[in-house]
C-alpha positions in Angstrom: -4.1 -6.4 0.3 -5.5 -10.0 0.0 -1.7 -11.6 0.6 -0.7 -8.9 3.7 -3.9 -9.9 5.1 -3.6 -14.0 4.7 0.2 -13.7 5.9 -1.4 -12.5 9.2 -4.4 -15.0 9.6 -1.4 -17.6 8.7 0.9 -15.8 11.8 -1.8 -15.6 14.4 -3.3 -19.2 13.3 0.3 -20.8 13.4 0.7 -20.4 16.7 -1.7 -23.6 17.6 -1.0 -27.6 16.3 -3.6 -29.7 15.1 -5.8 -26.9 13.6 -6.5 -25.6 10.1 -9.0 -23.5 8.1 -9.5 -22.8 4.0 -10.4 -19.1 3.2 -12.7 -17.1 0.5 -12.6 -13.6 0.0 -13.8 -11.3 -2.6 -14.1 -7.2 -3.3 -16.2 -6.5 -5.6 -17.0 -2.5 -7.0 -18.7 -0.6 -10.0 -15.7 1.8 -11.6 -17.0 5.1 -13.4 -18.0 3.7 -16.7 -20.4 1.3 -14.1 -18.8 -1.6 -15.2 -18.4 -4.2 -12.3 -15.0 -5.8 -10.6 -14.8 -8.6 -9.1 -11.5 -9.7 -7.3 -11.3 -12.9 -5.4 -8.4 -14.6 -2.8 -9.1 -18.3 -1.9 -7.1 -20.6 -0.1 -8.4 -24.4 -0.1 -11.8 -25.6 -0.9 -13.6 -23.0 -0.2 -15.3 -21.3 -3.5 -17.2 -17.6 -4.8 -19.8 -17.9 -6.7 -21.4 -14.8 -8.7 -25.2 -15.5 -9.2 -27.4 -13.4 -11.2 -31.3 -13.7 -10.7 -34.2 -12.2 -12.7 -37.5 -11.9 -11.9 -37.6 -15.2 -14.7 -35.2 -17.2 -12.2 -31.9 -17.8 -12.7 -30.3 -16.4 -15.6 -26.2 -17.2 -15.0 -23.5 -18.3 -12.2 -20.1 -19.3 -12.4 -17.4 -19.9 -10.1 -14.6 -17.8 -9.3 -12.1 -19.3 -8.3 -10.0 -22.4 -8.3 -9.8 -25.1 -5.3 -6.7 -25.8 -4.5 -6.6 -29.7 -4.4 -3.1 -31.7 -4.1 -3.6 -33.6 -7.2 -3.9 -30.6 -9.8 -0.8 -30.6 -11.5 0.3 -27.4 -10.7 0.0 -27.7 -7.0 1.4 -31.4 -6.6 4.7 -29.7 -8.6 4.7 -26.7 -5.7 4.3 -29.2 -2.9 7.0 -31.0 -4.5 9.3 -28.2 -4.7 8.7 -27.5 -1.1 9.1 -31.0 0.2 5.8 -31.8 0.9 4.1 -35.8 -0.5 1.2 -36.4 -1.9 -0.5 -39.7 -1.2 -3.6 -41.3 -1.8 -4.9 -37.6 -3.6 -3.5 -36.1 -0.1 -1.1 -33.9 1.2 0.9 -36.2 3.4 -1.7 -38.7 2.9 -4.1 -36.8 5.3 -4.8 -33.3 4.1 -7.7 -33.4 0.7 -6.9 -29.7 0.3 -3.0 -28.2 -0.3 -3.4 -24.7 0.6 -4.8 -23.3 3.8 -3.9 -21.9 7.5 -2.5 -24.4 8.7 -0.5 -25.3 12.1 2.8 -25.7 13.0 2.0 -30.1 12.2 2.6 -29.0 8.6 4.9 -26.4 8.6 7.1 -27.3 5.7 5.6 -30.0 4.0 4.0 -28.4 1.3 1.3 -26.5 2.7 0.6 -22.9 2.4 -1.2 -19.6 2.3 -0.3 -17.7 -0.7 
């Protein structure tokens, strides 16, 4: 559900230049044992979080997911692969993120929503 929904954010936000958003979503349930899920979708720099909190404070949180930055490995090779540069830690030298809805200015340089 999370990639049929992001490939229509990414249609209806294509359709203007010069503007781009990151994305967090997350679904979250308790099955019939009443154990809890937690599935997450993130495109970008945006980040989940699950805190737990007591009546003694904090007791535990963690991230996640994983930002999507053009200098992790992983992601420079993908924006590689699709033609996309990375310079200066940036996609094209100008975007500090390397997945996101983004305009038709980046349309095949490396960017993208999935």
């Amino acid at each position: 559900i999370f990639h049929e929904t992001f490939a229509h954010l990414q249609q209806q936000h294509g359709q203007v230049n010069y503007v781009g958003s990151t994305a967090c979503a997350v679904v979250s349930w308790i099955d019939a044992d009443n154990k809890l899920h937690i599935t997450t979708a993130n495109l970008g720099d945006s980040s989940a979080y699950v805190v737990i909190v007591s009546d003694r404070g904090l007791e535990y949180y963690s991230r996640l997911n994983v930002l999507h930055k053009p200098t992790a490995f992983s992601e420079r090779e993908r924006i590689d692969f699709l033609g996309g540069i990375v310079r200066f830690g940036r996609l094209g030298a100008n975007l500090a993120l390397s997945r996101a809805f983004s305009d038709k200015e980046l349309d095949g340089k490396g960017i993208s929503y999935t």
